[in-house]
N, C-alpha and C positions, 0 to 999 in steps of 0.2 A: 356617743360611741363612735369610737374612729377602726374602720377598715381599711388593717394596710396588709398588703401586701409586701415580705421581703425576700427577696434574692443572695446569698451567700455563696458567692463563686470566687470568696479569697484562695480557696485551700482546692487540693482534687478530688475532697468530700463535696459534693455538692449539695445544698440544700434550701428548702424554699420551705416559708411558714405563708400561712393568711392567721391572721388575728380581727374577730369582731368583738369586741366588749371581751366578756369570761369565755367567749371557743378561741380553739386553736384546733388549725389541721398544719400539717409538717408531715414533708417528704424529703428523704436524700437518696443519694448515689453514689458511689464510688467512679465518678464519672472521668476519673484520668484527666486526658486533652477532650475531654468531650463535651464543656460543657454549653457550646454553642448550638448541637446539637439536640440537647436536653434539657436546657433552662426552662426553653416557652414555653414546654409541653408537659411540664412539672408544674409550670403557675396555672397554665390553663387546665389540668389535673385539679388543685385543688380547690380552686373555682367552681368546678363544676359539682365537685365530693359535696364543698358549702352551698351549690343551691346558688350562686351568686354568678354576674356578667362581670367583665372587668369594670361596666358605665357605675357598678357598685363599690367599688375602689374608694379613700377617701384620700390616700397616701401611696405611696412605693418606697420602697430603702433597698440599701445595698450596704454593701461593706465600701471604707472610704479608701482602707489599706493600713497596715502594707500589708503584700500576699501575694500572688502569683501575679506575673505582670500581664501577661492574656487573659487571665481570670477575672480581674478587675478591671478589666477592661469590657469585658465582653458583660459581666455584670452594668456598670455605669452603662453602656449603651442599651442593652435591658429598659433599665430601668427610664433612662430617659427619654427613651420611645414611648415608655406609657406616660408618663409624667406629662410630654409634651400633647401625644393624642388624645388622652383625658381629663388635660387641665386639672393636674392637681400636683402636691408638693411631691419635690423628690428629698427623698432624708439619706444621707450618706452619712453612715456614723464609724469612727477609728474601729480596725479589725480587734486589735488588742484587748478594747475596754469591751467587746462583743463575749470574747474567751475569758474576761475575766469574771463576767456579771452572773452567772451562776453559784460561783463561790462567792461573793460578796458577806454575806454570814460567817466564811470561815474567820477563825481568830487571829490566823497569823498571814504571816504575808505569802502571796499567789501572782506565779511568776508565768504569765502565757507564753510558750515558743513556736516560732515560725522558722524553717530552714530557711535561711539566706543566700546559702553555697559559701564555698569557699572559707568554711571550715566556722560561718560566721551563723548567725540568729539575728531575728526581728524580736525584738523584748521590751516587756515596760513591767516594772515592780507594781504591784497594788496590796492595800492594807483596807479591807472593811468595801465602802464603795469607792475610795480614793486611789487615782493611779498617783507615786509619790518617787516615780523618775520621768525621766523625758522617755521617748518611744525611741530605740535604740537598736540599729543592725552595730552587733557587738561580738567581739571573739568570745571565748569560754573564757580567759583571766579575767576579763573587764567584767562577763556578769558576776563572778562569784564576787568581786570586788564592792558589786553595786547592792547584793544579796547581805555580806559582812556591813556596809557602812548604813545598810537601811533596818539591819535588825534590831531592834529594842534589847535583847540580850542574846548574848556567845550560842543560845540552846534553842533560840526561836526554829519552830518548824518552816518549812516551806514547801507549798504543794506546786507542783508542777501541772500547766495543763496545756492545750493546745495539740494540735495533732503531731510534733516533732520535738514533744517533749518527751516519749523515749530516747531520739538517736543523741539528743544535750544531756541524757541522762547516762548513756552509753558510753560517751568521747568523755566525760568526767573521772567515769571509771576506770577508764584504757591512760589518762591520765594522772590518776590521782590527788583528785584536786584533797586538800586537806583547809583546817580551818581550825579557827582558837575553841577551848572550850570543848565540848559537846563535838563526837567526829561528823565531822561538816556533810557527808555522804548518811550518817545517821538521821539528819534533821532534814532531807528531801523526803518527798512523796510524791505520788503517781498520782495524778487523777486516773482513776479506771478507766472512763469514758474518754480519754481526751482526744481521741481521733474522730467522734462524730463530729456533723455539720452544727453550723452556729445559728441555722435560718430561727429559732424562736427566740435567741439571745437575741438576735441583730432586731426584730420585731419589738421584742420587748423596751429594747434603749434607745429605739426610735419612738415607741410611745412614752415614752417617760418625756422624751425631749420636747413632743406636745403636751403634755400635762404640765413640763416645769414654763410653758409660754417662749419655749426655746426653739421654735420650729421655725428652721431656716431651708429656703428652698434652694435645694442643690444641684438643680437642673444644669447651670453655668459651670459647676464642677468641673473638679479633675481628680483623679486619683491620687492619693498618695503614696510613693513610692518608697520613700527612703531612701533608695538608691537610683540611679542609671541603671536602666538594665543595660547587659553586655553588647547589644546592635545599639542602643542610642549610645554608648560611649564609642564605640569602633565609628560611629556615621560623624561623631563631630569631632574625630581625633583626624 
């Protein structure tokens, strides 16, 4: 039985699971810029809910990215403060495949979105448990593009999730994005939920990654970004 601990401060939902074998405790926030403030005392919240010290830990994770550039940041240094004071693995696993792994059952293909700014998204297509594009800060032509070339047919559905999969569902609309077949705006969905936090996805694909003997220690990490943020491009221009 592996006890980890995970942190999810991609997004301004913030959220933390503890997983032992079959429990789960999970808490989040709507924590804006806050969540430096609120992270440790969220973990050590459900620590205490499960009865358990952090010397009980057998793991930590975080989200690897992309997502907020403060946010994963301030997660990664989290996490790797406990990893290194309790000697034990740190699991950084892609934000993406965290938003996708919920729907994994659905049948058709599940399109996570992340605001990028500038008018862009962080995106990766998945089918079943396969993501089946690259991880993509992309405009709205390029996704619908990626959406049309990866559908099995003209009428496949597509569920939308991710906390900013309203405003890519909104700029579609104010757009008119169209498509063959089947009207291309017909064959989107909403995930209901997709503005919670991902802290028991991110738990759960970080245990899997120890079950599949894939458990790589990510303490030497870095984030991933996908892009420059706007101060690291003005400092090195």
């Amino acid at each position: 039985m592996k006890i980890i601990l995970a942190m999810d401060t991609a997004t301004p939902v913030l959220s933390a699971a503890l997983i032992a074998g079959e429990r789960r405790w999970y808490r989040e926030a709507d924590a804006g810029l806050g969540h430096s403030e609120l992270l440790l005392d969220m973990a050590d919240g459900l620590l205490k809910e499960a009865g358990m010290g952090p010397e009980d830990l057998e793991a930590v994770a975080c989200m690897r990215g992309p997502g907020s550039f403060t946010g994963l940041r301030i997660g990664f240094s989290a996490a790797k403060g406990m990893a290194l004071a309790l000697d034990i693995p740190l699991i950084a696993c892609p934000t993406l495949d965290c938003m996708a792994y919920p729907w994994s059952p659905w049948p058709a293909l599940v399109l996570p979105l992340l605001d990028a700014k500038k008018g862009r998204f962080f995106t990766a297509l998945y089918a079943g448990e396969r993501r089946v594009s690259e991880e993509m800060d992309a405009d709205l032509e390029s996704i619908v593009r990626l959406i049309h070339s990866a559908a099995k047919e003209d009428a496949e559905t597509v569920l939308l999730t991710g906390p900013d999969a309203p405003l890519f569902l909104s700029r579609l609309k104010e757009g008119g994005a169209e498509g063959k077949g089947r009207p291309f705006m017909d064959r989107l969905r909403l995930d209901p939920l997709c503005r919670r936090g991902r802290g028991l996805e991110l738990a759960a694909v970080a245990k899997r990654k120890i079950i599949m003997n894939n458990e790589e220690n990510d303490v030497l990490s870095a984030p991933e970004y996908l892009r420059e943020s706007d101060a690291d491009t003005k400092f090195t221009k």
